[in-house]
C-alpha positions as CSV (number, residue, x, y, z in Angstrom):
1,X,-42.2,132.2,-126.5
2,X,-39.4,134.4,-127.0
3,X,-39.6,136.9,-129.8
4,X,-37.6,139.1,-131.6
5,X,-39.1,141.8,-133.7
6,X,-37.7,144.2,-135.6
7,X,-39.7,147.2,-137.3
8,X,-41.5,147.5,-133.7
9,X,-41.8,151.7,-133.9
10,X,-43.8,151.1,-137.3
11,X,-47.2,150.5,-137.4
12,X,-47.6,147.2,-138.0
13,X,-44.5,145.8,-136.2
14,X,-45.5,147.8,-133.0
15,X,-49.0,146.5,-133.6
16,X,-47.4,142.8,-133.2
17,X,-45.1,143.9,-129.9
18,X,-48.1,144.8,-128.2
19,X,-50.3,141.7,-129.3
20,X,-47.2,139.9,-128.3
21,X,-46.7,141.7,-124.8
22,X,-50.4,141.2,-123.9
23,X,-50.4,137.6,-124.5
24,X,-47.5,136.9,-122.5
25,X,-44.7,136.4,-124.5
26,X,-41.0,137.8,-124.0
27,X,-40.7,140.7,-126.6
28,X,-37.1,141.8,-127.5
29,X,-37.0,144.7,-130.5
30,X,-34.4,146.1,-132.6
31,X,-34.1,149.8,-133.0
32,X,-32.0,152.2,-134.6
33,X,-30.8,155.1,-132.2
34,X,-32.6,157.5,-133.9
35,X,-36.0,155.8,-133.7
36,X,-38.9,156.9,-131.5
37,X,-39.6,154.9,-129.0
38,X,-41.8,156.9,-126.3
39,X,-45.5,155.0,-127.8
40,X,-43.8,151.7,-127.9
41,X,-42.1,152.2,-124.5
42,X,-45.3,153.2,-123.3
43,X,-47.4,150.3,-124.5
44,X,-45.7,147.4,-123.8
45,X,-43.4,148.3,-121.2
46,X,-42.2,144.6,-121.1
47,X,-40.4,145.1,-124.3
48,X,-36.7,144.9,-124.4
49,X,-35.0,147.6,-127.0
50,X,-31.6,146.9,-128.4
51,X,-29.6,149.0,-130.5
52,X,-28.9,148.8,-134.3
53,X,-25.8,150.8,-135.0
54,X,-25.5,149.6,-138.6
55,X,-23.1,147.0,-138.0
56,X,-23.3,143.5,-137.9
57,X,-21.4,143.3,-134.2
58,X,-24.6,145.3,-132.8
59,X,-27.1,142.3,-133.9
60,X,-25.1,139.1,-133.1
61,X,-24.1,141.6,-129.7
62,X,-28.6,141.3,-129.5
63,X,-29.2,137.9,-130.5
64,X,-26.8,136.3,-128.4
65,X,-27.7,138.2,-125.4
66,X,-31.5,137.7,-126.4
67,X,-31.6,133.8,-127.4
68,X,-35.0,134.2,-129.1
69,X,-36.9,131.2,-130.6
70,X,-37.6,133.0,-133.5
71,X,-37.0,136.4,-135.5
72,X,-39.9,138.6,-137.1
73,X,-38.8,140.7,-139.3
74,X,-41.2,143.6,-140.1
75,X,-38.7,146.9,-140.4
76,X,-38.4,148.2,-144.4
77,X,-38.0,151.2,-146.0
78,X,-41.1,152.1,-148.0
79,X,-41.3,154.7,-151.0
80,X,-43.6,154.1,-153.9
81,X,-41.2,156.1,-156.0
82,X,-37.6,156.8,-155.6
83,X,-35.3,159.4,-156.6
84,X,-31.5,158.7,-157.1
85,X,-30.5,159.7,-154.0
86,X,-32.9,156.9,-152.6
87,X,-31.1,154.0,-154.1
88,X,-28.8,153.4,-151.2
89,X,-31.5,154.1,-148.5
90,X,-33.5,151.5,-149.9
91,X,-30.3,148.6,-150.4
92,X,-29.5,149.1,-147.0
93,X,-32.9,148.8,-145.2
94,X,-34.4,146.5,-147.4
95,X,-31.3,143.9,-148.2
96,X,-28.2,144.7,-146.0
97,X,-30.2,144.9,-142.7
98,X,-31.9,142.1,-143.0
99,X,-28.8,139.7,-144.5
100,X,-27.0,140.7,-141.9
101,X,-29.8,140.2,-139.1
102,X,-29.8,136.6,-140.9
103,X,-26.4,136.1,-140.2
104,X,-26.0,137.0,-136.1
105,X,-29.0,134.4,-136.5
106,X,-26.9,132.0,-137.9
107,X,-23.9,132.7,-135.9
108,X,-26.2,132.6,-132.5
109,X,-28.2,128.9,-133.6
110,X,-31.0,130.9,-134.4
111,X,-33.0,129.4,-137.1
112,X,-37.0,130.0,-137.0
113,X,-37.8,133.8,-139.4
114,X,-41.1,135.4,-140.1
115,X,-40.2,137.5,-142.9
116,X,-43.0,140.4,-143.7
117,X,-43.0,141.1,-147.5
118,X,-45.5,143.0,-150.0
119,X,-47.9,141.9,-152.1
120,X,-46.8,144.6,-154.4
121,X,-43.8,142.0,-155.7
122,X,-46.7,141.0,-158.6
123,X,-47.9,143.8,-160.3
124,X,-50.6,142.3,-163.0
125,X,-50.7,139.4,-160.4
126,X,-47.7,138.3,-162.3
127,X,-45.7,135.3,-160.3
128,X,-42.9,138.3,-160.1
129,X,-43.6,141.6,-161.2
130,X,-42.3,144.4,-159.3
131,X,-44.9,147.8,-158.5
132,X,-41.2,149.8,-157.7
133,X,-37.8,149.2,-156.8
134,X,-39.3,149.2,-153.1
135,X,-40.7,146.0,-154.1
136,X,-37.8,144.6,-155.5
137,X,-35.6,145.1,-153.1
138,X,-38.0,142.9,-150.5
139,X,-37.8,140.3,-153.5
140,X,-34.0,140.4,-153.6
141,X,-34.2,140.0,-149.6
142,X,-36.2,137.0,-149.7
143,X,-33.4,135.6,-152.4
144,X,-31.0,135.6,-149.8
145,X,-33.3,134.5,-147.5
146,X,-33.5,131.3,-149.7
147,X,-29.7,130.9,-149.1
148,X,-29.9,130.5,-145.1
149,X,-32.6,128.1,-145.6
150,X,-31.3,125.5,-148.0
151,X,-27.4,126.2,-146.3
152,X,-28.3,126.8,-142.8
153,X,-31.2,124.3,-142.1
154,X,-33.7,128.4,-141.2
155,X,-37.5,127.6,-141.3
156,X,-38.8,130.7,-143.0
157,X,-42.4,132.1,-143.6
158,X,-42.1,134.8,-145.7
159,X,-46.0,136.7,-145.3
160,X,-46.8,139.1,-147.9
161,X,-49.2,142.4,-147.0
162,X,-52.0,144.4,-148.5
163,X,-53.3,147.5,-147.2
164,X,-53.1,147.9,-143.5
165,X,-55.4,150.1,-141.3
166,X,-56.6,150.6,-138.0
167,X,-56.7,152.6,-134.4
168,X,-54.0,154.7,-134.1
169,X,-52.4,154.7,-137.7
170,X,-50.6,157.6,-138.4
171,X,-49.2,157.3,-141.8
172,X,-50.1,159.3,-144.4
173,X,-52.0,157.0,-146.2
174,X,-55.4,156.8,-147.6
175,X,-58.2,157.2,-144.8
176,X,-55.3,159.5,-143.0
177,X,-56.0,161.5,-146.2
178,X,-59.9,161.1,-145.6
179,X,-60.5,162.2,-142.1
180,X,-58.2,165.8,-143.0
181,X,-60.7,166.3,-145.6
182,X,-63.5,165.5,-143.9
183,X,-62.6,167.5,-140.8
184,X,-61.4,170.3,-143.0
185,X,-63.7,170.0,-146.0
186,X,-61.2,170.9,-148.4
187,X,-61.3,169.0,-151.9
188,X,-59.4,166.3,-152.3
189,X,-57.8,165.4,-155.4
190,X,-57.5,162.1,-156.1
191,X,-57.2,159.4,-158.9
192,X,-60.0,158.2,-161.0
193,X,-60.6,155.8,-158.6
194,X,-60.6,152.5,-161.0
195,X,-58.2,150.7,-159.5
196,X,-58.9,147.8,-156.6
197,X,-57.5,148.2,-153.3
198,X,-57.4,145.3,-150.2
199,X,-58.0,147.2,-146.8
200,X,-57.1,144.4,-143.9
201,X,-57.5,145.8,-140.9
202,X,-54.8,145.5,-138.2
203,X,-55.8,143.0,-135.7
204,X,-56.4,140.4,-138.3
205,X,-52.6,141.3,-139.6
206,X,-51.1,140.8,-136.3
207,X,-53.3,137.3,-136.3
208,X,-51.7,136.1,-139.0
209,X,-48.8,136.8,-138.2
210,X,-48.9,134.9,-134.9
211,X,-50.4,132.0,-136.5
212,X,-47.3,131.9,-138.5
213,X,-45.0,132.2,-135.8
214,X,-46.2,129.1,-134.1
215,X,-46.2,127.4,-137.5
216,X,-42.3,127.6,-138.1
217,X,-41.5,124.6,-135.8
218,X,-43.3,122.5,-137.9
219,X,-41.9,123.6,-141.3
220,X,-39.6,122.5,-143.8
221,X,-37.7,125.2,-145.9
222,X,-40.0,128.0,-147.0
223,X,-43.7,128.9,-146.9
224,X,-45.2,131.9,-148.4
225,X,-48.1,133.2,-147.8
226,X,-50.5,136.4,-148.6
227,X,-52.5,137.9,-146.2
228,X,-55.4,139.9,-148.1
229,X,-59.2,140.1,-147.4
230,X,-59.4,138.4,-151.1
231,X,-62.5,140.9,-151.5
232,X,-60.8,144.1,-153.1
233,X,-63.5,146.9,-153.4
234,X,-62.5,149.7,-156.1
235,X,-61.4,153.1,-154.5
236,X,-64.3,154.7,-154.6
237,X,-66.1,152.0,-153.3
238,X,-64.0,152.4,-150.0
239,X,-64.3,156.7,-149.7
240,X,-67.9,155.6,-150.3
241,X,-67.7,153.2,-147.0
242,X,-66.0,156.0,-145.1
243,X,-68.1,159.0,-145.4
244,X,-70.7,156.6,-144.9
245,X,-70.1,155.3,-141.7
246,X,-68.4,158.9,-140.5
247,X,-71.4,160.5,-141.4
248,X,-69.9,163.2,-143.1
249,X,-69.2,164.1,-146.7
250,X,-65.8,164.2,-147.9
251,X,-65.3,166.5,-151.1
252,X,-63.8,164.2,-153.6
253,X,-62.0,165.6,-157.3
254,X,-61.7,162.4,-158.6
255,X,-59.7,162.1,-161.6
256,X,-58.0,165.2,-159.7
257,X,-54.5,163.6,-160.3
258,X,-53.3,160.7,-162.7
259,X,-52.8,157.4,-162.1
260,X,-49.5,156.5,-160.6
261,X,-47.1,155.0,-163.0
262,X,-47.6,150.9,-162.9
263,X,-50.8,152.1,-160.6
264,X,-52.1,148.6,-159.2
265,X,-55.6,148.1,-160.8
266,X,-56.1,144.9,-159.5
267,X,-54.4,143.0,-156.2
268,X,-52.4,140.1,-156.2
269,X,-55.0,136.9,-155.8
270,X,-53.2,133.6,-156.1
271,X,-52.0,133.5,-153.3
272,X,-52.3,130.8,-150.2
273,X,-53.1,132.1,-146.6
274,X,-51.8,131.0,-143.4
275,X,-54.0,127.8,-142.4
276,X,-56.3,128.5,-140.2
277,X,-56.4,132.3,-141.3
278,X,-59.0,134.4,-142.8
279,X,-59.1,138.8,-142.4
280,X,-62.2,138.5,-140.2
281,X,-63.2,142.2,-140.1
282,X,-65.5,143.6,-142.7
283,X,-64.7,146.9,-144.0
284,X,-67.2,149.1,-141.8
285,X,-66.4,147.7,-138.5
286,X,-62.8,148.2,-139.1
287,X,-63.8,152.1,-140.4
288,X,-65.8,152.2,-137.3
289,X,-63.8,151.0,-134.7
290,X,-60.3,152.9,-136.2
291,X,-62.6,156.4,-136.5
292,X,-64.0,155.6,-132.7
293,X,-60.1,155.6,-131.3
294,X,-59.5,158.8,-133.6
295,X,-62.7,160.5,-131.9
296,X,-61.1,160.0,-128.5
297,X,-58.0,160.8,-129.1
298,X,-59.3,163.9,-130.6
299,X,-61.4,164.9,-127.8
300,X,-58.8,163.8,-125.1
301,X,-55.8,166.5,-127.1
302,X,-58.9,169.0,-127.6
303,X,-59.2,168.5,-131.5
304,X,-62.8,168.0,-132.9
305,X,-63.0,164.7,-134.4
């Protein structure tokens, strides 16, 4: 299959390049110019990079050299809160991007779209609830979205995400935070720790997402699905998991800092998954095998893990 992916320098969408690359498939990716692109480069050399310049030329330019069979669309801008000078970062990465990637799809005959969203679109597991404007924006994308299906004849599966972790994450998120405590063992402050969280770890992601790729020749119109573990632990039930399997106590000030405002206390659950799909890794294998990749790494740049 030939694939297009944007997205591919993140975590997840390079995660899906290289799942892609190893299985044989033709990977094309779309990068701005300012994007990094030594890792992906170096892990699936078999990846064609075009361009983004911000313009609509640049993409049809892609698609119509490219010819892919379908589109995944992973790349977004992600801020759980946003300042005013934000606002136009977040239109443009989130809804003109995309629109317009949708369109050099339509002007090429391109029609099949995997379309990665957030589960964060139903705060209180409402059908539509917002977390942030983030998460609106990825709502007001999948609007449009709507548009090239019922005008244009797209098949669209639109796959909605939990947590993500695994090997080689380097975000600053949550057991980022946990193994710089635990190597430093400096106090970290954190919430009270109520609330539910969804860990999936990244292999079963990228699964899903490649059952849903070979899905879209077979649909009609739009699908949506989530992609969670549908077992949320609370938060300190997962820094618990952690320090147990690392062997290693991490000092915790819970209650440290507040809640975030419209903090999600519990994850979205009605939700279908992908048929055929279930997150297969439990909690303490993932910890295990992400914290056996960071111990390497660590030893082979001369940091103790």
């Amino acid at each position: 299959m030939s694939v297009l992916v944007t997205g591919a320098t993140g975590y997840v969408g390079g995660s899906f390049v290289r799942w892609l690359a190893a299985r044989g498939h033709s990977v094309s990716a779309i990068v701005r110019p300012e994007s990094a692109t030594d890792a992906l480069e170096s892990d699936a050399p078999s990846a064609n990079l075009h361009i983004y310049d911000g313009t609509l030329d640049s993409l049809s330019t892609a698609i119509a050299r490219i010819r892919p069979e379908c589109v995944v669309h992973v790349a977004s801008l992600v801020l759980v809160h946003h300042q005013p000078g934000d606002v136009d970062r977040l239109i443009a990465s989130n809804i003109l991007f995309p629109t317009q990637l949708l369109e050099a799809m339509h002007q090429a005959g391109v029609r099949q779209f995997l379309n990665i969203g957030t589960s964060w679109e139903h705060y209180q597991d409402s059908p539509y609830n917002p977390v942030n404007l983030y998460a609106a924006t990825k709502h007001a994308f999948e609007d449009v979205l709507e548009f090239y299906v019922q005008a244009c004849g797209f098949k669209a599966i639109t796959l909605k995400l939990f947590d993500t972790y695994g090997p080689g994450d380097v975000r600053p998120k949550l057991f980022g935070l946990l193994r710089q405590a635990a190597r430093s063992g400096t106090p970290l402050a954190m919430s009270p720790g109520g609330q539910l969280v969804d860990p999936v770890f990244i292999d079963d992601v990228v699964e899903a997402m490649d059952l849903a790729i070979q899905m879209l020749p077979q649909i009609e119109g739009t699908k949506v699905y989530g992609a969670g573990s549908r077992h949320p632990l609370s938060l300190r039930e997962v820094v618990e998991t952690y320090a147990d399997v690392c062997g290693r106590p991490i000092q915790v000030a819970w209650g440290g800092r507040p809640y975030r405002p419209r903090e999600v206390m519990t994850p979205w659950h009605d939700y279908d998954t992908v048929p055929g799909w279930q997150a297969r890794t439990p909690l303490r294998d993932g910890i295990r095998r992400m914290e056996l990749d960071s111990a390497i790494d660590g030893l082979l740049s001369g940091i103790s893990p």
